[in-house]
Steps between C-alpha positions, in 0.01 A plus 500: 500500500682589843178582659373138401878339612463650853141392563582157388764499724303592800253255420758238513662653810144430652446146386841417636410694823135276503710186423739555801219575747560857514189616397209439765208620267460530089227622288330747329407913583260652291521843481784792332819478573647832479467644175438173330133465405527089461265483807668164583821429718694187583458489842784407816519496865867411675510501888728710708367400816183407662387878458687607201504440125608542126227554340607529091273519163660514157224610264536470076284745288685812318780410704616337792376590910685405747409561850656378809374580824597457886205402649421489914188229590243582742296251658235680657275151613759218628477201365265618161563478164476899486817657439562915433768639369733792415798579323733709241771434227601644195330485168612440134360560202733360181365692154544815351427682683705343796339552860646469846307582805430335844183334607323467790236235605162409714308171441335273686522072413312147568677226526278173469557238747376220291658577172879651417353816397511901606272764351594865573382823394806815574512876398808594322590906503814536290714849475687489205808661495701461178432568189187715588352606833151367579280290754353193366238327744451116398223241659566106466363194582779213579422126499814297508607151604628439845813225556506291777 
């Protein structure tokens, strides 16, 4: 019951975040989270910067993933909707049995010009720390909303 108070928290932390113009970018990443096999994340992107980001997922399965990364943008081609990226934050996993690591993260994203939409696919090696010790490698594909 706490695990499901917290999530529900951060999903209305988010929505409020969205609502106030915080959040650049929301959607979707399919792919694990951590040790949660739900396969499917809400998805968020909050600037820093022009080159730097937030870039957090809250995923709901056996428990609850949270991720929240510090991501740097490249823009190898000026002026094209190509961006890649990097980055690194810690990771959460809230279920028995509890999970704390840090993340890092490649990935590479379209942004249309026509539409409000970005489609990105990232690599996500995790080394989890607490409770147990292990590497956990992670592949996703992220389509989210972007707010203009």
């Amino acid at each position: 019951m706490k695990t499901l108070r917290i999530a529900l928290a951060m999903a209305v932390l988010s929505l409020a975040a969205v609502h106030n113009g915080q959040a650049q970018e929301l959607g979707i990443r399919f792919g694990d989270a951590l040790a949660n096999k739900s396969s499917v994340a809400i998805d968020g992107v909050f600037a820093l910067g022009k080159f730097s980001r937030i870039h957090a997922d809250v995923a709901f399965g056996n428990g609850v993933a949270v991720e929240a990364l510090w991501d740097f943008l490249y823009r190898p081609i000026p002026d094209s909707p190509v961006n890649w990226y990097v980055g690194v934050g810690p990771a959460l996993y809230l279920s028995s049995p509890f999970a704390l690591g840090a993340s890092g993260e490649v990935g590479v994203e379209y942004r249309f010009k026509e539409v409000p939409i970005a489609i990105g696919l990232d690599y996500r090696p995790t080394f989890v720390l607490i409770e147990t010790t292990a590497f956990v490698n992670s592949f996703g594909l992220n389509v989210r909303y972007v707010f203009r």
